[in-house]
N, C-alpha and C positions, 0 to 999 in steps of 0.2 A: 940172036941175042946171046952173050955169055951167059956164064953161071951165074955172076954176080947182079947182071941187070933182072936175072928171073926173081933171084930170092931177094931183092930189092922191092920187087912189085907184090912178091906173096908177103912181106913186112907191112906193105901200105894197105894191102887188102886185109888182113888178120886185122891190123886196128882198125879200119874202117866196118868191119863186120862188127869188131870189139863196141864200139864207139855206137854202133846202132842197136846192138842188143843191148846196152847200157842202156839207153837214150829208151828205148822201147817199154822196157822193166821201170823206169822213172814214169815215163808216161802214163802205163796200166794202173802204178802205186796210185797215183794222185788221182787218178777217174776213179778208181775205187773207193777211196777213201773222201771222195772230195765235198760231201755234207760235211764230215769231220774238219776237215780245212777251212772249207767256209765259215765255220761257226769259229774257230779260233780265231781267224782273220777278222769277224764281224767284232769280238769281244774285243781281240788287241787295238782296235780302232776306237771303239768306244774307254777301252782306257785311257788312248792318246788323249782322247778329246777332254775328257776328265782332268786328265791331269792339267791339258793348256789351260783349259776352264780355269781351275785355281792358280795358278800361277798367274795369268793375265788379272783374277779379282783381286792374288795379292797385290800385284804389279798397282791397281789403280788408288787399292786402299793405301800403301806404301808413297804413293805421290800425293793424297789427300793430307796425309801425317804428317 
């Protein structure tokens, strides 16, 4: 192999190594924290709904008008 085909392969392995201790550290955050996520998740849901809720009442009361 040249020089150039080595430090070609140590380029793809530095990110590939990069790319899994990223991926890793992402992983651990979200197990850790992930009561706290649930519960945002559970709220942002329940506001969606909230909100369609009214919008669909206005929606019927607006075609009764």
């Amino acid at each position: 192999m040249t020089r150039e085909e080595i430090l070609h392969f140590e380029r793809q392995t530095d990110i590939a190594k990069g790319l899994l201790g990223g991926g890793t550290w992402l992983a651990s955050f979200i197990m850790s924290n992930l009561s706290t996520i649930e519960a945002v998740l559970r709220i942002t849901s329940l506001l969606i709904g909230i909100a369609v809720g009214i919008l669909t009442v206005r929606s019927i009361l607006r075609k009764k008008g």
